[in-house]
N, C-alpha and C positions, 0 to 999 in steps of 0.2 A: 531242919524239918519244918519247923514252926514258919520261918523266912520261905518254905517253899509251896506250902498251902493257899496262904493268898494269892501266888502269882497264878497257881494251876486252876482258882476259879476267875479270876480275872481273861485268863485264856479260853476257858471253859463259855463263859461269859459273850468272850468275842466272836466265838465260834456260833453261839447260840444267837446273835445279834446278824453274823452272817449267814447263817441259812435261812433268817424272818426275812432278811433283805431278799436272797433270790428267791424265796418262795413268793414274795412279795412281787417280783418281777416276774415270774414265771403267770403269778395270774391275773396279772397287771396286761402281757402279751394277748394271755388267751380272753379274758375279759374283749379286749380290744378286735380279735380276730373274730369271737361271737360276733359282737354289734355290725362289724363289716358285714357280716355273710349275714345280718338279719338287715340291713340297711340295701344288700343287694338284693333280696327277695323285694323289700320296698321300690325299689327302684323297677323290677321286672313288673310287678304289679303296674306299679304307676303308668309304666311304657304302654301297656296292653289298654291301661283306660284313656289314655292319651289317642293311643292308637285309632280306640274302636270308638271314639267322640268324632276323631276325624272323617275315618269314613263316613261315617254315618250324614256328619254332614256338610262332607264332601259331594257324597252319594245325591244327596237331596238338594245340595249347590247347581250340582249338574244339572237334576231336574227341573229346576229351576230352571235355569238356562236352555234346555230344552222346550221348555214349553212357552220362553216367552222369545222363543223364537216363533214358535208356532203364530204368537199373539203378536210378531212383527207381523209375519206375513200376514195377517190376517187385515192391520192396521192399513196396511200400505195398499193392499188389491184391495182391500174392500172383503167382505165376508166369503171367505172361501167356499167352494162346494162343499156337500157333506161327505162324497166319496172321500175327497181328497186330504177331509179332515181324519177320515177314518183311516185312512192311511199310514197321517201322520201322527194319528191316537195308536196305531197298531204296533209301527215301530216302537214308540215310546216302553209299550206293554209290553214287547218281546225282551226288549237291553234292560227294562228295571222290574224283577218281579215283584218287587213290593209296591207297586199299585192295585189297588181294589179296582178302580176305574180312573178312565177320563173326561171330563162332562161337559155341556156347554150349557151355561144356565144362560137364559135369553135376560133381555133389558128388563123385562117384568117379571126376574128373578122366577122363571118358571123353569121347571127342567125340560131341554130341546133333544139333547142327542148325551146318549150312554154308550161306552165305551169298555168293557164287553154288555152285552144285552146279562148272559149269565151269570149270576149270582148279584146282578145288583137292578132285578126288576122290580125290588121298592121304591127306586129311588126314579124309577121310570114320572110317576106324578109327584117330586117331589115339588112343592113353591118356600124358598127363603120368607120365612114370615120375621117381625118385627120381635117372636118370643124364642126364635131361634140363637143359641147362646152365639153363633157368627156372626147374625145378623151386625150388628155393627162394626166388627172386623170386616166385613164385605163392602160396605159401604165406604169406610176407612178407604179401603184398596180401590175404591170407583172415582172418590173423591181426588184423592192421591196420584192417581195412576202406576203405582205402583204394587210390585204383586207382596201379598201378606202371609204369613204360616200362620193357622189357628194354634189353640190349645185343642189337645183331647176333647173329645164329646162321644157321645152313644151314636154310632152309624147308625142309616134306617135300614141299613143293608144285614145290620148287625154287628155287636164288637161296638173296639174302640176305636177311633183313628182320628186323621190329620185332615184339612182341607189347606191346598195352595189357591188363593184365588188370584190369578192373574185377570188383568181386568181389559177387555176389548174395546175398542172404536172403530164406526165406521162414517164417512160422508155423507151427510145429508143431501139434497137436491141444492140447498145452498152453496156446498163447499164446506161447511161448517162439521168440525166432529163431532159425534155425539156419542153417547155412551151406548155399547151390542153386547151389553151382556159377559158372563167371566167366564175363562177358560180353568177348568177345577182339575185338580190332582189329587186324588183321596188314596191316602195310605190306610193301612189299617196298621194298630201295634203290635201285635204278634208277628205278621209275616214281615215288616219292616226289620224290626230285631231277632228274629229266627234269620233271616238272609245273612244281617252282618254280623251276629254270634256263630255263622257256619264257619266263619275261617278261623275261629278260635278255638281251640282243644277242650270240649266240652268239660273234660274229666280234670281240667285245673283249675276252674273259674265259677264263681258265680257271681251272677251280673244282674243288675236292677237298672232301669229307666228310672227318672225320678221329673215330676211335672209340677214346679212350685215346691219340693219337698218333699212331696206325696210321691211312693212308687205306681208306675201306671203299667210295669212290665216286669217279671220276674223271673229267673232262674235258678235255683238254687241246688247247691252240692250237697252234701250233709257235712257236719260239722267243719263248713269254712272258717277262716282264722279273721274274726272284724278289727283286731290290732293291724292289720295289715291293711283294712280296706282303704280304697281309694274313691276320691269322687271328684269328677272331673267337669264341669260348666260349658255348656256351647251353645250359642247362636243357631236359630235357623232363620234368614233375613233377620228381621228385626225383632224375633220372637226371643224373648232371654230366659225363658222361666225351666228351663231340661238340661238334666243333668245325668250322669251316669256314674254307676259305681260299681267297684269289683274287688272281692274277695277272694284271695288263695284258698284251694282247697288243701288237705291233709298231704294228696298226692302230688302234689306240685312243690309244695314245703319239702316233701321227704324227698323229692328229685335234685331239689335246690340246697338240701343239706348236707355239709363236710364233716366226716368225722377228724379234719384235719386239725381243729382249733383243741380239739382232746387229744391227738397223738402230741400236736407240741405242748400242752402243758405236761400230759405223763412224763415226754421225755425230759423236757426241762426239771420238773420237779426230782426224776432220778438222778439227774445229771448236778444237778443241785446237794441231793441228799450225797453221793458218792464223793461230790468236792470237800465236801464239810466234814464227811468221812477217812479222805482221804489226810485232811488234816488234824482229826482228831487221832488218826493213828501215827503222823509223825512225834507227835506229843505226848502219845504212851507211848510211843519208842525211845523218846527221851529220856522220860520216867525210869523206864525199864532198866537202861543203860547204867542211870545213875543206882538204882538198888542193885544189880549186880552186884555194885561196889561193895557194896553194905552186908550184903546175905547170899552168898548160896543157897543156902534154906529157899529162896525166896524164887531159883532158878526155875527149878521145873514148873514153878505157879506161872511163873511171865511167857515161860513157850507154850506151855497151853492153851492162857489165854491168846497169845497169838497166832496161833494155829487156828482156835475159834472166829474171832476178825476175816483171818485171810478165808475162810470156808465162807463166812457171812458175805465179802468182798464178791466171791467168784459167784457165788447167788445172783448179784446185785450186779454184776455183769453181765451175767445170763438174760436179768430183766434188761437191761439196754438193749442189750442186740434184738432182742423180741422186738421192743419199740421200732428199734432201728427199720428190722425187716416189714415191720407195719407196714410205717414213711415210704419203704419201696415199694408197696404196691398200691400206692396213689398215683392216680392219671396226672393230680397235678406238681408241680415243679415246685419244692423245699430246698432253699440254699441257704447256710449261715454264712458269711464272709468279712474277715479286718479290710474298713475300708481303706486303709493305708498302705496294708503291703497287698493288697487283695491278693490274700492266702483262703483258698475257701476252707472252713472250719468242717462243713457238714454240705452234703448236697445229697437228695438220693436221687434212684435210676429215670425218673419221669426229665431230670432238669437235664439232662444230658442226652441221654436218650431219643428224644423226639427231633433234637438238632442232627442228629448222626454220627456225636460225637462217643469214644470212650471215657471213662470218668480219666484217666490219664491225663487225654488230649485235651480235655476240656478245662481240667486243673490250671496246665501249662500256659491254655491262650487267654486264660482271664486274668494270670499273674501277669503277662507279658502286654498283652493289648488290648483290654477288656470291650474297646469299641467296635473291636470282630463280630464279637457275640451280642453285644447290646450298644448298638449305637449310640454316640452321645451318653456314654454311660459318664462322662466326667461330670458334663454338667448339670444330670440328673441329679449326683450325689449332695452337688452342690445347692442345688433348692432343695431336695430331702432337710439339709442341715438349716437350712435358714428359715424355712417350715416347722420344725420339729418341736418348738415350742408352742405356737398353737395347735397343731395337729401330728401327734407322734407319726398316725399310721397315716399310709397316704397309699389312694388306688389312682395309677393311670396306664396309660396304653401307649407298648410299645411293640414295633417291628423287632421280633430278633434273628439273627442270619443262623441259618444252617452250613453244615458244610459244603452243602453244594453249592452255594451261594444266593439259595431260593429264602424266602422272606417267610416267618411266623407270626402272625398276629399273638399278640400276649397281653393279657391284661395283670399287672404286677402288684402285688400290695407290699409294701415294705413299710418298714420301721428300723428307726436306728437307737439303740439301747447301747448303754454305759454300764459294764459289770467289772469291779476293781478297777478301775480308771483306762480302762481297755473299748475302745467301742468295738460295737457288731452290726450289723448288716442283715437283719434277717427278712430274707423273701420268698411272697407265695405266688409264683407264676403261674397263670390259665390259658390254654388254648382257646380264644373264643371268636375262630375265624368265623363257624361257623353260624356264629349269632349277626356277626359284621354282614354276611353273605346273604342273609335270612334279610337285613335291614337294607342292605343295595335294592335286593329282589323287591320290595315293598316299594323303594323309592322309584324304581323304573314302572313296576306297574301301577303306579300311582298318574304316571307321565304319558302310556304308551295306550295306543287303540288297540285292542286285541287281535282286530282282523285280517288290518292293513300292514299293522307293526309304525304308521305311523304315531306321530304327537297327538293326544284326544282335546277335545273342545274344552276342555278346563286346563291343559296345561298352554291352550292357544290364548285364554282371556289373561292369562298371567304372563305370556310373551308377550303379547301384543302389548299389554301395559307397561312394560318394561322398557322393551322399544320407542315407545312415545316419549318416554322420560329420556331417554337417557338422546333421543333428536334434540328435546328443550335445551339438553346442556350441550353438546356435540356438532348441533346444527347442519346435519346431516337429515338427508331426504327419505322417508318413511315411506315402502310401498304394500299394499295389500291387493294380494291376486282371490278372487272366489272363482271355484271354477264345479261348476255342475256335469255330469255324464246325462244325455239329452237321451230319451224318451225311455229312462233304466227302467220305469214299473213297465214296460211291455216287454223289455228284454227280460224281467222276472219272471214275469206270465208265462212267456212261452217258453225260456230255458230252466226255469226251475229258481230256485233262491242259491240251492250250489255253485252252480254258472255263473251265478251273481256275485257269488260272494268273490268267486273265482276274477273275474271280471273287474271287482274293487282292489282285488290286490296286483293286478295288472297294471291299471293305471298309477296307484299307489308306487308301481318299480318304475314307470315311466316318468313319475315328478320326481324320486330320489335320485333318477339320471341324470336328470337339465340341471340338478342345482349342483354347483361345484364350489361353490364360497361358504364358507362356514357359517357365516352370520346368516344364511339364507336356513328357513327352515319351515318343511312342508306337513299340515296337518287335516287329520279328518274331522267335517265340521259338526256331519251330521248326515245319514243314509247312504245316498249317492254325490253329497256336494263336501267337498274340500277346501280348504287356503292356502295361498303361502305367503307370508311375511317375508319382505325382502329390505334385510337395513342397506342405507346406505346408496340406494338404489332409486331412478327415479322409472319415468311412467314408460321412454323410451328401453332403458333395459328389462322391464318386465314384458312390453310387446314381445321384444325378443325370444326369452324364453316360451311364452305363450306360442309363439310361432314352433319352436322347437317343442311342444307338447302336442300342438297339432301331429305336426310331420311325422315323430317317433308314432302317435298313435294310428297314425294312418297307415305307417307302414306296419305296423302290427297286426294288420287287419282281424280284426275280431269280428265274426259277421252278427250281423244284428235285422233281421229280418221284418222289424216293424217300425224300421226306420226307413224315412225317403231317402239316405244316404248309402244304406245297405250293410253297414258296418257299426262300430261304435266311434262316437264321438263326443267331442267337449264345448261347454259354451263358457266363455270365460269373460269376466268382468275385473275391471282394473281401474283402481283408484293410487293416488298418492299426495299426500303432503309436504312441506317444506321447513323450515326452522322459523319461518316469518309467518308461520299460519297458525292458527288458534283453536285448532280442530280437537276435537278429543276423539280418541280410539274408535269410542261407538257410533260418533260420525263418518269417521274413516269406513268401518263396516258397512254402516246405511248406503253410500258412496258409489263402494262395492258391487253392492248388493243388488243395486240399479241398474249398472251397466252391466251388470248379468242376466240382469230384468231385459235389458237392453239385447241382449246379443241371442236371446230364446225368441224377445220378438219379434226380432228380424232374419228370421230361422233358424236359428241354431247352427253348431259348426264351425263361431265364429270368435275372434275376441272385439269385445267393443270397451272404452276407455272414455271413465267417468270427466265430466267436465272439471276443469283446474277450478279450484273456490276461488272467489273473487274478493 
């Protein structure tokens, strides 16, 4: 009896030693699975302030580029009319509502021409004075010739905003250029960041502008979460001082939180307490066995007491299955599995289920061929383990096959844990096509004209550059088509802007027809004028298709009543380069641009094709 007391606390002992171990593991797991799902709400955040940096000045990229197209043309004719400017101030007004105005400040930095008249008839006698905080920002850009983004200042319109000053030249009687004054784009802060906070779900976010540090724009939710917040740095041209930040709201957090990281410790730690249980009653069954020997006396104490156990037991089963049926009513997919005989231990209804499979069938094809269901599951396992020492848990993205043979996006978190010299495989699968789908959509209309459906003018300055590079190493012949629809503001006037639009996306199916080579690709540049980039291609194959634009559009007849033609038509200009020329892109465009100049002034209708550089 004496010889059997030590051993029964030494056992006692071991047992106490192995439930600290899996309790120890059990929230060691969920410890792990918290940080994941707070590291992903970091990451959602993050996305949205990455996101809304880009647009934003993305958005003002374009404008940019919009406007110093305007400030080409203006360079090259010489000072345009004022209708014509109004024109091209109008369009500008309608595609970006976050301009307050567009302006032309003359040489003597007076104000000439405002761009709407209403709500900015302060600024009608504005003059740039020397105590103006732009004043030398302006000057910078006159000097420079290049166009500049202010900081913040008090409008005299009212408010806060932006000034772009692009800066003009015209011919003197010499020949000589001289400076005609800047062509201005004045944002204001509020409708600039109310525009691009519209695509953002008000009721998850709050979002600051920030100018040097300082907020110059605000939104705010109530009680957002600043552990979370994000701040993200961006350029506008050469201006570096703005920055954006954003914080989760309560209601975005509770969207983005799983009670799943608390179902698997509950269950673990029962699952835990019942193993330990499980052996501490083989060990009073021991006991028991042996005092039978001793006492009858002692019979009826031992079955009662284990009557009491087994009642405590079937309790303690009760709470598992509770848990269990939790786990099955999670959207997302819980699998334990030996990654050696892969016997899956635990799975509920979400991991099978969404495949089309029965937990049966799903059992049998993962023991048999696991690559059915999770491609490339060998090799996976294999970086899991070689990984596992710097990072237990690990999130990536897999396709996994249904049974019809249709593809799942999944994003998996696994971990591979050691419990009694046995590993395990425990994984949290997520359906998140349609975040992947949300992220496609972003990138297409990031790319796409809205009206044409073709390529827009910022994803043509990043083809075009592209192109050029990649002739320097390939040596291959670079072409650029401009092609204008000839007298469109009178076909506006008198058909309507509908008709027009209608009109634009006509021609738009007419250039998607001619191009049949891949690398060939047609974009809208700007109003009624287009390009297309042709690799590979020189001046003679571009005639070509230019011919075939004609013909199709001719045979299209679209009638056009304020044209000497009767119909609608194209004026096309054609430039290209070679692998032995030194041109850069925005040459190539100037080029262009001429022989488009070229084929209006020799009336329209026609293609004409810029001189070869010498």
């Amino acid at each position: 009896m004496a010889q059997r007391l030590p051993q029964t606390w030494i056992a006692r002992f071991a047992l106490a030693v192995l439930l600290s171990g899996l309790y120890f593991a059990s929230l060691t797991v969920w410890q792990q699975m918290v940080q994941d799902q707070q590291q992903s709400i970091a990451e959602r955040v993050s996305s949205q302030a990455k996101n809304l940096a880009t647009r934003l000045q993305n958005n003002l990229d374009y404008q940019v580029h919009d406007l110093y197209r305007v400030a080409q043309l203006w360079n090259q004719r010489g000072r345009i009319p004022k209708d014509q400017w109004l024109l091209e101030s109008q369009f500008s007004l309608e595609h970006f509502k976050a301009y307050q105005s567009i302006q032309w400040l003359g040489p003597d930095l007076h104000m000439r021409w405002v761009a709407p008249i209403t709500g900015n008839e302060a600024a009608l006698n504005f003059v740039l004075k020397p105590d103006h905080p732009n004043y030398s920002l302006a000057l910078h850009a006159r000097d420079t010739g290049t166009p500049q983004f202010s900081n913040s200042f008090a409008l005299v319109q009212g408010g806060r905003g932006f000034v772009l000053y692009t800066p003009l030249y015209i011919k003197n009687e010499q020949g000589k250029r001289v400076f005609d004054g800047f062509l201005q784009g004045v944002f204001k802060v509020e409708p600039l960041m109310d525009q691009l906070l519209s695509e953002v779900d008000r009721d998850y976010f709050s979002a600051d502008l920030l100018e040097n540090g300082k907020p110059i724009y605000s939104r705010e939710q109530p009680d957002t979460k600043a552990e979370f917040e994000q701040k993200i740095a961006f350029h506008l041209l050469d201006n570096q001082s703005f920055a954006i930040t954003l914080k989760p709201s309560p209601k975005l957090l509770a969207r983005l939180h799983s009670p799943l990281p608390t179902f698997v410790l509950c269950a673990s730690l029962i699952i835990s307490t019942l193993l330990v249980a499980a052996l501490a009653l083989a060990l009073q069954s021991h006991q028991r066995a042996n005092d039978l020997q001793n006492s009858n006396q002692r019979l009826n104490k031992e079955i009662a007491q284990r009557e009491h156990i087994e009642h405590v037991l079937i309790e303690s089963r009760e709470r598992l299955q509770l848990v269990i049926d939790m786990t099955d009513s999670s959207s997302d997919g819980l699998f334990i599995v030996n990654p050696d005989s892969r016997e899956i231990i635990y799975m509920n209804r979400a991991t099978y289920r969404s495949l089309g499979y029965s937990a049966e069938e799903f059992s049998d094809l993962f023991k048999q061929n696991p690559d059915h269901l999770l491609p490339n599951f060998t090799n996976w396992l294999s970086e899991l383990r070689k990984s596992q020492d710097s990072s237990p848990s690990q999130m990536s993205q897999h396709q996994l096959l249904r049974r019809d043979g249709s593809t799942q996006p999944a994003e998996i978190s696994a971990q591979l844990v050691v419990i009694n010299e046995h590993e395990y495989l425990i994984c949290v699968s997520r359906d998140n096509s349609e975040r992947l789908r949300f992220e496609a959509q972003l990138k297409t209309l990031s790319q796409q004209d809205g009206l044409t459906g073709l390529f827009n003018r910022r994803y043509f300055d990043n083809q075009l550059e592209s192109e050029w590079r990649r002739l320097q190493r390939s040596g291959s012949p670079l072409t650029l088509m401009m092609l204008d629809i000839d007298y469109f503001k009178a076909y506006n006037d008198q058909r309507g802007h509908l008709a027009g639009d209608d009109a634009l996306r006509h021609v738009a199916k007419i250039m998607q027809d001619c191009l049949h080579r891949q690398g060939d690709s047609a974009y809208r540049y700007g109003g009624e004028e287009f390009a297309i980039i042709l690799a590979n291609t020189g001046a003679e194959g571009a005639a070509h298709i230019a011919a075939q634009l004609h013909q199709k559009l001719d045979e299209a007849r679209i009638r056009h009543l304020s044209s000497p033609f009767g119909r609608l038509t194209l004026s096309i200009g054609i430039a290209s380069i070679n692998a032995d020329n030194e041109d850069l892109p925005d040459s190539l465009i100037e080029r262009s641009d001429q022989a488009l100049y070229q084929a209006k002034h020799e009336g329209r209708n026609r293609t004409c094709l810029a001189r070869p550089v010498s």
